[in-house]
N, C-alpha and C positions, 0 to 999 in steps of 0.2 A: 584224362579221359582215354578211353583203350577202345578203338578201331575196330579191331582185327577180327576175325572170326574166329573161336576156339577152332582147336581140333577138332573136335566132338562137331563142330557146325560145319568145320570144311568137308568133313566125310558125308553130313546129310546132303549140302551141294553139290558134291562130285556124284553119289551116289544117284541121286534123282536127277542127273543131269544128264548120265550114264543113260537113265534107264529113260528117258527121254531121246533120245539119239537113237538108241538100239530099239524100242518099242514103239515109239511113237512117228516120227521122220521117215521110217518107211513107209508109213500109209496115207501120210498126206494127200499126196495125189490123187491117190484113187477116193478121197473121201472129198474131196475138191470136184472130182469128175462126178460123180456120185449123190454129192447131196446126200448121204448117207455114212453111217459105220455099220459094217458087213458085222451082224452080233457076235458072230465066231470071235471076229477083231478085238470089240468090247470083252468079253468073256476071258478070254488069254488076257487081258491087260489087265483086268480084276484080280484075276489068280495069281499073277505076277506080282503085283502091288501087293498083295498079302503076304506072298512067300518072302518079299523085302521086309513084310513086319510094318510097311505104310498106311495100310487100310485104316483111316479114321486117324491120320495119329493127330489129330488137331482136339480127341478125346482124350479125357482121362484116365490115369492107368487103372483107376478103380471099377472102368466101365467096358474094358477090355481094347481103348485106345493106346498109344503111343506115349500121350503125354506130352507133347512136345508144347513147350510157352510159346509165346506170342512172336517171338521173333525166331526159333527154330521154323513155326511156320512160316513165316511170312518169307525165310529162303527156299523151302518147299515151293511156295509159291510163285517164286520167282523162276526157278527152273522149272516149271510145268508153264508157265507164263512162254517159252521159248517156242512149245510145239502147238498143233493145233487142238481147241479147246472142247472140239467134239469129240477127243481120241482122252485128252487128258482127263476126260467128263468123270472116265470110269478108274484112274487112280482116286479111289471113292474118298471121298470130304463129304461124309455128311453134315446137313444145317447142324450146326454146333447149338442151335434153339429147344434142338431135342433133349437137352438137360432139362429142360425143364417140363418134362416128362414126369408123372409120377402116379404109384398104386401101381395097378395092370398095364397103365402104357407103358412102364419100362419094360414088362418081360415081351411085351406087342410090339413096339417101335423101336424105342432106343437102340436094345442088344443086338435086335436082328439088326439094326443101320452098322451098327459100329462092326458087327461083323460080317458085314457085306452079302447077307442075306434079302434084304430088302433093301428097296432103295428109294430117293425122298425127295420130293422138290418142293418151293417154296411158291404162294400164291398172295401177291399182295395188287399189282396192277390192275387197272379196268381200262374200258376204252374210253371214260370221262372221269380217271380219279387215276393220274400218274404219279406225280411229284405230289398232289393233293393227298393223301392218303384219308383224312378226313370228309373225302368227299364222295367214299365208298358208295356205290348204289346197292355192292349186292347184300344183302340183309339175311339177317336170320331170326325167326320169328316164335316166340313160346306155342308150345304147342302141348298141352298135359305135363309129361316130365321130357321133351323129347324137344328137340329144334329141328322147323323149318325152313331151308335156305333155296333162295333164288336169286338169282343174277348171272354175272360174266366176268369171269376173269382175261385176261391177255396176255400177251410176252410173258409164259412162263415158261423158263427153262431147262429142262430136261423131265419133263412132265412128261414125256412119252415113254422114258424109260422106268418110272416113278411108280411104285408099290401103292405108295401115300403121297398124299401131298398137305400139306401145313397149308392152311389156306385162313386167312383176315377176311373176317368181315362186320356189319354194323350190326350191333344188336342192341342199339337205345339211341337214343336222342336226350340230350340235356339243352335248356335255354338258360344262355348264359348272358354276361350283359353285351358281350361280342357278336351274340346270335346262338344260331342252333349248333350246339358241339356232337359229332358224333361218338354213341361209346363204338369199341371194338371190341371183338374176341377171336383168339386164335382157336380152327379147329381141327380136328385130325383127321381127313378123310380117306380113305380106302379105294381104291381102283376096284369099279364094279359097282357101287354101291347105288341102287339103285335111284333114279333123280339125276345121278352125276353122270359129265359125257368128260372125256376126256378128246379134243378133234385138233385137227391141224389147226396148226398156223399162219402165219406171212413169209410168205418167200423172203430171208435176208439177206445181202450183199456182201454182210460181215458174219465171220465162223462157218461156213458153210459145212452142215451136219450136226452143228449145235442147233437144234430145230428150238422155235417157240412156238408152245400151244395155246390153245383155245380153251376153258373149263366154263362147262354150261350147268348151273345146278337148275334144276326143277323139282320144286316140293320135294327137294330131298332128305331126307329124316334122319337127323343126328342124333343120337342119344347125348345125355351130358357125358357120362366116357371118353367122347371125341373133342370136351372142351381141354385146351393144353395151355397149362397155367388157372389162370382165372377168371370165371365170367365179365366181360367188358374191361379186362387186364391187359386185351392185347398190346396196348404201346407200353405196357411195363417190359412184356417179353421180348417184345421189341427192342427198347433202349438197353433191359438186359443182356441180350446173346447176339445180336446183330451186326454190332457198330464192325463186325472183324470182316464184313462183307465189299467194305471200303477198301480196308487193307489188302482185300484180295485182289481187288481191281488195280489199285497203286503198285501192287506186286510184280503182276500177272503184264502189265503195261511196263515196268521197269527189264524182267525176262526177256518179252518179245523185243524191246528199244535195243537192249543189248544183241540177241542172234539179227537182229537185222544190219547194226551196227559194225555187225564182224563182215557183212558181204559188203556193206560199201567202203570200208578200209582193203580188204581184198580185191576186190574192180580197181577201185583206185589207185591201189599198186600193183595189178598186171594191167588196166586201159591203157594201149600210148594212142594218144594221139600230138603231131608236129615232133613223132620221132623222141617221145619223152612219158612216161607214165601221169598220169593225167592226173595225182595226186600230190605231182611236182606245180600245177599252177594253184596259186593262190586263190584262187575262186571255189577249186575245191577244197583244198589244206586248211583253209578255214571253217570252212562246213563241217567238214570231220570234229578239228578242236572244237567247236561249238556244239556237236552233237555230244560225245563221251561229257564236254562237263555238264551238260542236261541231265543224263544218262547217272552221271554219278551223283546231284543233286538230288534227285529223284527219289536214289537210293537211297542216300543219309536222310531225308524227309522219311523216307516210308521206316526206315527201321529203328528211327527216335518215337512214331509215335507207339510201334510195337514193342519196341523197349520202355514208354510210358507206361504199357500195358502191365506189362511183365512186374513191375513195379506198385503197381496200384495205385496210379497219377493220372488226374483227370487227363484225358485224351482226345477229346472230342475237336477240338480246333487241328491239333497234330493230324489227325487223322481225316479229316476234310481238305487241308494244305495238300497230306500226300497223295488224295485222288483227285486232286483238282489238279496240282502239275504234274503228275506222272500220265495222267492221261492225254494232257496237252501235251506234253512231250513227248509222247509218243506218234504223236502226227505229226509233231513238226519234223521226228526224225526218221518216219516210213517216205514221208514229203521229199527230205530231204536225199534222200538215198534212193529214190526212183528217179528224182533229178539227176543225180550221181551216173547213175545207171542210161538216161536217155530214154532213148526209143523202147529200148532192149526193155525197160523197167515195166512197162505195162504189158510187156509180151509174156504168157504163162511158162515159157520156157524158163524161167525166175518164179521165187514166189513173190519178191517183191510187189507187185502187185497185189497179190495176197495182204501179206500186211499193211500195205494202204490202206485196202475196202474194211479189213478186222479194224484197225485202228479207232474206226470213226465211231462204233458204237460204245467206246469203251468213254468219252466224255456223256452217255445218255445214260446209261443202265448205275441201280445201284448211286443213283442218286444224279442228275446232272452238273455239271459244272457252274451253273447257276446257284442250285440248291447247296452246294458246297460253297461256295461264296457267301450265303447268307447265312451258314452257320459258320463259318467263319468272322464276318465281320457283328452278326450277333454276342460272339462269346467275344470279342475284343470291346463292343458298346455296353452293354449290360452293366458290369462293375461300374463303370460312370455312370450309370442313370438312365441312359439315352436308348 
C-alpha cells in the first residue's frame, strides 16, 4: 500500500493552500466583524480561483471542469477546510448533481455553473423534515403540463448568492405496507421566478457570513423543464451525485483540525509558565499527541473512502465513518486547544474561538452524526439478516 501523495497531488495541496493564506486569511476578520463578505471580496476570489484553472474542478473535463477524482478533491477540500467557509464559499464547487442535467438544462445550468457564470445551491431541509427527508411537507402539485409548488424550505446555504437553486420536494404519495411513502422530485428553480421568495435566515454561531436562508414557494409554476433527472426520481439523484457532500464535510473538518492544531503546537512552545514552555508539562504534551493522531486518523478514514470512490467500491459505510469522526474530532480538538490557549482562547484577539463555535455545526449539517451511525451500523447488519 502507497501513502504518499503524488507529485501531481502535492502541488494541488501547496497550491490551494497558497491560495488560501494569500486570499482568504486576510478577510477573516472583517467577515467575522461583518456578518458578511463585501461582494468585491467574493468576486476577486471567483476570478482568482478561475485564473488557477480551480473553478469546478470536482467536474468533468468534458463539461469544461478540471477533472479532478475523488480524492484530488477531497485534498482541495481539505485546504479550503483551513479558512473561512463564507470566503472559500466562492472558490466555486458547484452541486456535482448538475450532471445530471440534460436537453436545454445543460446549455441553462450545468455550463454556466461550471463556468462560474451562474451560481447554485441545494434545497432539501424543512422546518419539520431534517434528517427525515421523506417527511417533505412542501409538495408539488399536477397542474395541466406544468407543477405547482408550495411549502418551506430552511438551512440552505449559500441561497443568497444562488442564480438557481436545486430544490426536493414531494410529489406523490405511495401506501406501502410500512405506511404512507413519499415520492420525490428534484427541481430546478430560478431566482425571480415568480411564487418563489428567496428571505433570510437564522442568525448562526458557526461560519459567520455563510448565511442560511429561508425559500417560501407560493403557487409557484414549474414547467416540467425544471424537473432535473426524473419525475419522483429524486432519491435516485440523490444517492447518485450526493453521497461526495459527506466527504466534503470529513474534509473540510480534517483542514480546519489541522490549521488549528498548528496554533496549539505553537502557544505550546512559546506559553512558559513555572519558567518553562507550557508544552513541557504533561498535561499538555499529551493533548497535542492525542490530537495530531485524531488529526491523522481522520485523514486516512476520509481518503480511503475517496479512494473507494475513485475505484468504483461500494462506499457508503467508509464514507459515513469518515464524517462521523472527522467531525467529532474536530471538536474535540477546537476543545482541546482553547483549553491549550486559557483565558486568551475565547478572547477574539485568536480565532480560536472561532473554530470552537464553526466546529459544532459540522456534526449536524449534511447528515448528523446520528444519521451516520445508522447508516453505518445498517450496512454492517444487513448482510446477516438483522
Amino acid at each position: 500500500m502507497h501513502f504518499a501523495l503524488t507529485e501531481e497531488q502535492e502541488m494541488i495541496a501547496g497550491t490551494v493552500r497558497a491560495f488560501v493564506e494569500n486570499e482568504i486569511y486576510p478577510h477573516e476578520a472583517e467577515v467575522e466583524r461583518t456578518g458578511m463578505v463585501d461582494p468585491a471580496v467574493a468576486e476577486d476570489i471567483k476570478r482568482k480561483c478561475k485564473d488557477l484553472g480551480f473553478y469546478a474542478c470536482n467536474f468533468p473535463e468534458e463539461v469544461g471542469g478540471a477533472g479532478l477524482g475523488h480524492v484530488d478533491f477531497a485534498i482541495v477540500e481539505r485546504e479550503l477546510g483551513r479558512g473561512s467557509m463564507a470566503l472559500a464559499h466562492f472558490f466555486g464547487r458547484p452541486q456535482n448533481i448538475l450532471m445530471a442535467c440534460q436537453g436545454d438544462q445543460i446549455e441553462r445550468y450545468l455550463l454556466p455553473a461550471v463556468r462560474g457564470e451562474r451560481m447554485d445551491a441545494l434545497a432539501m431541509t424543512e422546518p419539520d423534515a431534517g434528517s427525515d427527508v421523506r417527511g417533505m411537507k412542501c409538495t408539488a402539485r399536477r397542474d395541466g403540463g406544468d407543477w405547482i409548488v408550495n411549502g418551506t424550505k430552511h438551512f440552505i446555504s449559500g441561497a443568497e448568492h444562488a442564480d438557481f437553486i436545486i430544490v426536493f420536494v414531494a410529489t406523490g404519495e405511495d401506501q406501502t405496507a410500512h405506511g404512507p411513502k413519499k415520492r420525490i422530485t428534484a427541481f430546478l428553480v430560478d431566482r425571480g421566478t415568480p411564487g418563489f421568495e428567496i428571505a433570510p435566515g437564522y442568525n448562526s454561531v458557526s461560519h459567520r457570513g455563510y448565511k442560511n436562508m429561508i425559500l417560501r414557494f407560493e403557487d409557484c409554476r414549474l414547467p416540467d423543464a425544471q424537473v432535473l433527472g426524473e419525475v419522483d426520481g429524486g432519491f435516485e439523484v440523490m444517492n447518485t451525485w450526493l453521497y461526495a457532500t459527506r466527504i466534503t464535510v470529513a474534509t473540510n473538518s480534517v483542514g480546519r483540525a489541522r490549521r488549528c492544531f498548528d496554533y496549539a503546537l505553537n502557544y505550546a512552545a512559546e506559553r512558559k509558565q513555572f519558567g518553562q514552555p507550557i508544552g513541557k508539562n504533561q498535561g499538555v504534551s499529551f493533548q497535542l499527541a492525542d490530537m495530531i493522531t485524531e488529526i491523522d486518523a481522520a485523514e486516512f478514514l476520509t481518503f480511503n473512502a475517496a479512494w473507494r470512490l475513485d475505484q468504483g467500491l461500494p462506499a457508503n459505510r467508509e464514507i459515513a465513518s469518515a464524517k462521523v469522526y472527522a467531525s467529532e474530532m474536530l471538536a474535540r480538538v477546537t476543545d482541546r486547544t482553547l483549553q491549550i490557549f486559557g483565558g486568551m482562547g475565547l478572547m477574539d484577539d485568536f480565532p480560536i474561538e472561532r473554530f470552537w463555535r464553526d466546529a459544532r455545526v459540522e456534526r449536524i449539517w449534511d447528515g448528523t452524526s446520528e444519521i451516520q451511525r445508522h447508516i453505518i451500523s445498517r450496512e454492517l447488519l444487513r448482510p446477516l439478516g438483522a
